[in-house]
C-alpha positions, 0 to 999 in steps of 0.5 A, a space after each residue: 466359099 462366097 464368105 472366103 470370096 468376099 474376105 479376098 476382095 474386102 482384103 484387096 481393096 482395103 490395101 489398094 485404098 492403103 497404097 493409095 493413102 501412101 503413095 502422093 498424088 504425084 509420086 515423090 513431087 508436091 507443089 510446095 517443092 517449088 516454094 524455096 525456089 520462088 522465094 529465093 528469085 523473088 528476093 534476088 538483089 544484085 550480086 558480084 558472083 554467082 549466077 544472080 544479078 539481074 534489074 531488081 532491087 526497085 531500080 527504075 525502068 523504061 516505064 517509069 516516067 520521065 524524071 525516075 530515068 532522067 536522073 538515073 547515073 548507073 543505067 547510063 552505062 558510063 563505064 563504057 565511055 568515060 575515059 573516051 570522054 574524059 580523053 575528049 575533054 581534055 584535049 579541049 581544054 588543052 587546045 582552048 587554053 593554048 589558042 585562048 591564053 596564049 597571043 598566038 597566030 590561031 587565037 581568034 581565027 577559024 576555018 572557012 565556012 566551006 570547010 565547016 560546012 564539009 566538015 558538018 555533011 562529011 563526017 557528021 553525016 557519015 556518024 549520024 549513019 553510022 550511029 544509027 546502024 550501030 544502036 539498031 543491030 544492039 537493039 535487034 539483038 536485045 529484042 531477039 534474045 527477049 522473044 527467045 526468052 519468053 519463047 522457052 518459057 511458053 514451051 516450058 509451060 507447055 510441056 509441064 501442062 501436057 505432061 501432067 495429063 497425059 503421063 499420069 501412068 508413070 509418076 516418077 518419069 513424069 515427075 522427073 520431066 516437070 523438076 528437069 523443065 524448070 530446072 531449064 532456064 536456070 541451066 541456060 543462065 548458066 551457060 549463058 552467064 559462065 556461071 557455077 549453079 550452087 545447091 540453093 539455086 535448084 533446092 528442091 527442085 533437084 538433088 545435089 548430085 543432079 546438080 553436080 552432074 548438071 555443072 559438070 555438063 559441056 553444055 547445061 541446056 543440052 544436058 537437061 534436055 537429054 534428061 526430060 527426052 529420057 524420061 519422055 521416053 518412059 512414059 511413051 515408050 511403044 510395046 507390044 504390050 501397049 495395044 491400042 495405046 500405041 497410036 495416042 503414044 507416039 503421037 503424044 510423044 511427037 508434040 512433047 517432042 516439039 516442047 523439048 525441040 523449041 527448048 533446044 533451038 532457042 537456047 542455041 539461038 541465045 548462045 549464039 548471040 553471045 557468042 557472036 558479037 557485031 564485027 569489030 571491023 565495023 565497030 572500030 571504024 566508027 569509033 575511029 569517026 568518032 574520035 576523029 570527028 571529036 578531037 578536030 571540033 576543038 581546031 575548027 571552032 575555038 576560034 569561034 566558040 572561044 572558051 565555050 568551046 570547053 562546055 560545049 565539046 563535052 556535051 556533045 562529046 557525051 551525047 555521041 559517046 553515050 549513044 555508042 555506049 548505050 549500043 554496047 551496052 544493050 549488045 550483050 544483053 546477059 552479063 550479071 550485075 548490069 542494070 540494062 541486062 535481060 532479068 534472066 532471074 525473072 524468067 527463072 521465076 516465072 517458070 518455077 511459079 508456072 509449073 508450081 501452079 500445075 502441079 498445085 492445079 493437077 493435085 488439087 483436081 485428084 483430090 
């Protein structure tokens, strides 16, 4: 009877150390998931289509020195203000050229210094506000969508770190709420970016039916947090048969829910500057100063300024339609393949990266 007793445990055990040798550390998850992923953000360049396109490629930044930004062309944003400009210049030229060539009675004459004066305290004033106002709002803008951004990252990092902790019980939901986390942002880039997520993007991270389903989704980033709330739910769901767990249950389940709250809510405040864009009441009555205050230079100082009056309009003409175009440009800070947008790709990396190194940390501490 005691040798049938010990054969029965010995048998037990040895088939628990077999479950054990089978089963990995983190159900059907291992770090080196992520490594396609990491790899793919990490060679992005710009693209026309898809969701990728972001600042990379070596293209220089704020920091990088005054003469790397001063001979920069393609960051200046002068699609946004090269026909206004052009359309400036022209009509300059034109204006100088009749008052300069031809003998007529405007050539050499020029309004009175208290008309100038007027012209400068008026208008000119009133633009310099208005200009000011205008790149402030786009500048707002720009910031708030960074600090949203960096927001969702830490209540990614968040989520990912506790649940590795606290759902060790149910490895597959657990799982399931790390791949779904990370899969977030690239879920928002698409909303964001009105955008297709192709299989590559998610490759490893998850199926090709989940990322069928995700495109599929009204709203991606309201998807995914319904899939990490579901398995959440698993893995903290209270039972009679929980006991004494029940307090520590719920309240895990409360802070987990505040990760999936913060993910929800900032998503929702970068849709919404998107979606919302300054009132073209203002922004059209400040291009109407502008215009106005550019076209009428030519007729108050040709006289004046004579044929340097051609150089001179343009240069000024491109500092203040630079400046509304830098405002336009920085206002929606998500479109793809501008040098100025938010590198959307790089906050992709930076979670995929973050939770890889959780899991490599989680698995290596089970060892």
């Amino acid at each position: 009877a005691i040798w049938k007793v010990y054969w029965s445990v010995n048998s037990l055990q040895q088939r628990n150390m077999s479950a054990d040798e089978e089963q990995p550390k983190l159900g059907a998850l291992h770090y080196s998931q992520f490594d396609y992923a990491i790899e793919l953000y990490k060679n992005l360049k710009f693209k026309g289509k898809g969701c990728f396109g972001g600042k990379s490629g070596g293209y220089p930044t704020s920091q990088d020195g005054w003469f790397r930004t001063l001979i920069v062309i393609r960051g200046r944003a002068l699609h946004n203000i090269f026909w206004p400009w052009a359309l400036t210049v022209l009509h300059t030229v034109w204006w100088t050229c009749a008052t300069q060539i031809e003998s007529s009675s405007l050539h050499g004459k020029s309004l009175g210094e208290s008309i100038q004066s007027a012209y400068k305290l008026g208008i000119g004033a009133l633009l310099a506000f208005l200009l000011s106002f205008r790149v402030g709002r786009s500048i707002n803008r720009f910031w708030a969508a960074m600090g949203d951004w960096g927001t969702i990252v830490v209540a990614i990092r968040s989520l990912v770190s506790s649940i590795m902790i606290h759902g060790r019980d149910h490895p597959y939901e657990r799982d399931q709420v790390v791949l779904w986390a990370s899969a977030f942002p690239v879920a928002l880039k698409k909303e964001l970016r009105d955008c297709e997520i192709e299989s590559n993007d998610l490759r490893d991270v998850l199926s090709d039916a989940q990322i069928k389903a995700l495109n599929k989704a009204a709203n991606s980033p309201l998807y995914v947090a319904n899939e990490i709330r579901y398995n959440l739910k698993k893995i903290f769901d209270v039972t009679p048969e929980s006991g004494c767990l029940s307090p520590a249950r719920s309240s895990e389940m409360r802070q987990n829910e505040k990760f999936v709250d913060a993910l929800i809510a900032n998503a929702g405040r970068l849709e919404g500057l998107k979606n919302i864009s300054t009132p073209v009441v203002f922004v059209s009555h400040l291009r109407t100063i502008i215009l106005i205050y550019l076209f009428s230079m030519p007729y108050l100082y040709s006289g004046e300024w004579g044929w340097a009056a051609i150089p001179i309009v343009a240069i000024i003409s491109f500092f203040y339609y630079g400046v509304e175009g830098a405002a336009e440009e920085v206002e929606n800070p998500f479109e793809r393949g501008h040098v100025n947008d938010l590198d959307l790709d790089n906050y992709c990396l930076k979670v995929m990266k973050s939770s890889q190194q959780l899991v490599k940390c989680h698995n290596m501490k089970q060892d």
